[in-house]
N, C-alpha and C positions, 0 to 999 in steps of 0.2 A: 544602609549600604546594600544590603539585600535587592529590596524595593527597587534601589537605583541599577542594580545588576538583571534583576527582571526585565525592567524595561527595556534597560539595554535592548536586550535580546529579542523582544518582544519586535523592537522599533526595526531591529535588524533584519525582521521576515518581511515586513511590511516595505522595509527598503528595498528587499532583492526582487518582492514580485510586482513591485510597482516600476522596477527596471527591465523585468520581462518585459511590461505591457509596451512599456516606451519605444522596446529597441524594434531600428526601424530595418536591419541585416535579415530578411526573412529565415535564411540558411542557418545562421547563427541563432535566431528565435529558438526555430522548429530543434536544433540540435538541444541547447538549453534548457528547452520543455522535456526533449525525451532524457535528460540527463536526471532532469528532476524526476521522471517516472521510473526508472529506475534504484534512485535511491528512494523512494515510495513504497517499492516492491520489495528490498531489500532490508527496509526499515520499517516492513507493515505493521508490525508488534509494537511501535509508536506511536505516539501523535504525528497530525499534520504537522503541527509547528514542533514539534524534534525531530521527525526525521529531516524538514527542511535547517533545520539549527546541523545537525552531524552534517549533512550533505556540505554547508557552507565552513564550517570549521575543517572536517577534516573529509572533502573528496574523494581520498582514497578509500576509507575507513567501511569494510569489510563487514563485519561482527563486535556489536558492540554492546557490551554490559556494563555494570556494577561492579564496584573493587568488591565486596563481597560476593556478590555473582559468580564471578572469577574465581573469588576464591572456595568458594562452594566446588566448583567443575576441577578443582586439581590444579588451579595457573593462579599464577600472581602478577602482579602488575610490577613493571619495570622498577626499581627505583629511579626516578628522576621524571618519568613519565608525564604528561602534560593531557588533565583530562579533558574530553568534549563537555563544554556545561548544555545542560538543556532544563529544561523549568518541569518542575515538580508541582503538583498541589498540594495545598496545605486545610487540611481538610480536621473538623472540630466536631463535637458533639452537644449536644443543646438539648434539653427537656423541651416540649410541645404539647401545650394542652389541648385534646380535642373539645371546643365548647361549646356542642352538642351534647356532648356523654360528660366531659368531663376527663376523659380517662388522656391518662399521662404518658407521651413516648418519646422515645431519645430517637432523634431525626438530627442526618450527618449534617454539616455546610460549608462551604468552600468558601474559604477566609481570602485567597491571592496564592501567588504561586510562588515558589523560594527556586533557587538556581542550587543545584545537585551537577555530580559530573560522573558521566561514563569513559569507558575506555577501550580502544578498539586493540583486536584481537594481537593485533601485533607489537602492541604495548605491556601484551603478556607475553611468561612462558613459562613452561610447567608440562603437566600431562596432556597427552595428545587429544585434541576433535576430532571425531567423526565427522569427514563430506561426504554429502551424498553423490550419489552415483551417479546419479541421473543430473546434477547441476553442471555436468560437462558435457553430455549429451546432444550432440547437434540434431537427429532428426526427430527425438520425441520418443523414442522407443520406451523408454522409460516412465518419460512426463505423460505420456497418454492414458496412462490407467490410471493413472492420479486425478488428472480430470478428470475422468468417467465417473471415479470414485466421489468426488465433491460434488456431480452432479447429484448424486444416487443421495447424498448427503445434507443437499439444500433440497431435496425433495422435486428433483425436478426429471422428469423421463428424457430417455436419450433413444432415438431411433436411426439409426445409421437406411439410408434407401438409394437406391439404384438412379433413380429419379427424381432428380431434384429442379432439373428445367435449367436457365440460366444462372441460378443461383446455388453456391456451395453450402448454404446452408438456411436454417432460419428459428427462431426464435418466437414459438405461441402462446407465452405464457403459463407455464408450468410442463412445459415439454419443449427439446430443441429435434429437431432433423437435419442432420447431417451427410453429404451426400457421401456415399459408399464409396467409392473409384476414386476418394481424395489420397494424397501418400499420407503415411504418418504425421510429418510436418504438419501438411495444410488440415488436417484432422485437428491438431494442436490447436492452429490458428484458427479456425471452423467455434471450434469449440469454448475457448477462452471470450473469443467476442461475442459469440450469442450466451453464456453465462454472465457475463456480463450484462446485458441487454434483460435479462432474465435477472437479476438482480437490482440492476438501478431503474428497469423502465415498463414495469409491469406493478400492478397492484400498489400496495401502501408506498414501495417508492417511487411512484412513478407523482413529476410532479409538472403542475399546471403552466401553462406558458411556454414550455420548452419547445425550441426547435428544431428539427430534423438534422441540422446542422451538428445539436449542442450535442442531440445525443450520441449520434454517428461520431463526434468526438471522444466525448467518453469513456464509449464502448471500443473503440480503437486504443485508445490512450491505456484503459484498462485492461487489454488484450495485449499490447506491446509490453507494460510493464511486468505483468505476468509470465509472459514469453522468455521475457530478457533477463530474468530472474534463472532460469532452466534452460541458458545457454541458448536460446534460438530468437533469430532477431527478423523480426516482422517488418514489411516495407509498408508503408501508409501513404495516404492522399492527405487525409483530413488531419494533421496536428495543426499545433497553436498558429503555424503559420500562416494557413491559408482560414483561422477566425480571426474577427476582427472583435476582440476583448480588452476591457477596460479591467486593472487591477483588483476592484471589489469582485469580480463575472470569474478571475481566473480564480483567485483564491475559493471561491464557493466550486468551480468545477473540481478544482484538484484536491480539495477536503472530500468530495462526492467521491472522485477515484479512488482515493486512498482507500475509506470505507467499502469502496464496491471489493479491492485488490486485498485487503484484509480481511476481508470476509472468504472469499473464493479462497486463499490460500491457508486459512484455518481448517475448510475443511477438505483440502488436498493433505495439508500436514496433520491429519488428526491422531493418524499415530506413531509419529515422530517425538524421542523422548527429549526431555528438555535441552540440551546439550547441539541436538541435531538444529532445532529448531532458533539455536543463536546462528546459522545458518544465512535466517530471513533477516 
């Protein structure tokens, strides 16, 4: 029953991104894609395939944990309550002979995945969460040092200059330039895209084949979702609508986004205590 419950769910990501790819409404695509980015952003602390499982089950679905979870933070979950299932790994332990040496060691493995179920914030109540401040913040006042901070954090320099030419910004590989005279906002936005670009398309990630197209998607896509996480909403050229993407192309780009937007925002959040951080 299990097994049959996985798959379910399994079949059911594969159904909704292989209806992305189909719909021929561009307006409608491009909204759906950014619908998806945002719950990405929202749900970084998951997998691709749970955050898209809570997006499809429950849309609205804010902040979601563990009935234990929950009940760790001071809240209990509604009686009557109805959870989001999302697939768990089921993960074993095994002896392993190295038979070279000889020598003997317990190596994990992942057996298949069981179906578990969360429950979003408003299916509790109890003791109050902490929001943050700045996730209401329209011009960035707040989210810009947080950037700065995750840049400083991923190891990568930040040069704000006068002189940037036609371009607001740019992205060399272990350092970004930002042009001075941007407002807050566009500093936000400046900033989130070239971290990005500086994350998925430089050194070990940076991968073969890609094109100009995929990545200026990406790096927008993971720029928008970031943004829209922290209250400020980014306008674009480049979403899903104007690529021309077959369902295996989108599911590998938006597993790459999510990792680019999980990354960036771990180490925006690094010192947010656990509480804050069911937030994301």
């Amino acid at each position: 029953m299990q097994n049959d419950k996985s798959k379910a769910l399994a079949d059911s990501i594969t159904a909704s991104i292989e209806h992305l790819a189909e719909m021929m409404n561009q307006t409608a695509k491009s909204e759906t894609f950014k619908f998806w980015l945002r719950a990405i952003s929202r749900f970084h602390s998951y997998s691709f395939n749970n955050s898209l499982l809570i997006l499809c089950q429950r849309s609205s679905a804010t902040r979601v944990a563990g009935f234990n979870t929950w009940k760790s933070l001071g809240r209990n979950v509604k009686k009557g309550s109805k959870g989001i299932a999302i697939l768990a790994p089921c993960v074993g332990k095994r002896t392993v002979e190295d038979k070279a040496t000889g020598e003997k060691n317990a190596a994990t493995r992942l057996y298949g995945f069981r179906v578990t179920y969360v429950f979003d914030v408003a299916d509790t109540e109890g003791s109050e969460l902490p929001f943050l401040s700045h996730r209401a913040t329209e011009g960035g006042d707040e989210l810009l040092p947080l950037l700065e901070n995750a840049a400083c954090r991923m190891g990568v320099g930040l040069e704000y200059r006068e002189d940037t030419g036609a371009a607001n910004g740019w992205s060399e590989g272990g350092k970004i330039v930002v042009r001075s005279s941007l407002s807050t906002a566009e500093r936000c936005g400046t900033l989130a895209y070239e971290l990005a670009h500086e994350f998925l398309h430089w050194e070990s990630n940076r991968r073969e084949g890609m094109t100009r197209e995929q990545r200026e998607l990406e790096a927008e896509a993971t720029s928008y979702a970031l943004l829209s996480q922290y209250g400020i909403e980014q306008p674009s050229q480049n979403y899903l609508a104007s690529w021309n993407a077959d369902a295996e192309t989108i599911t590998a780009s938006l597993q790459t986004i999510r990792a680019a937007v999980h990354h960036i925002m771990t180490a925006m959040e690094d010192n947010e205590t656990a509480s804050e951080k069911l937030a994301a």
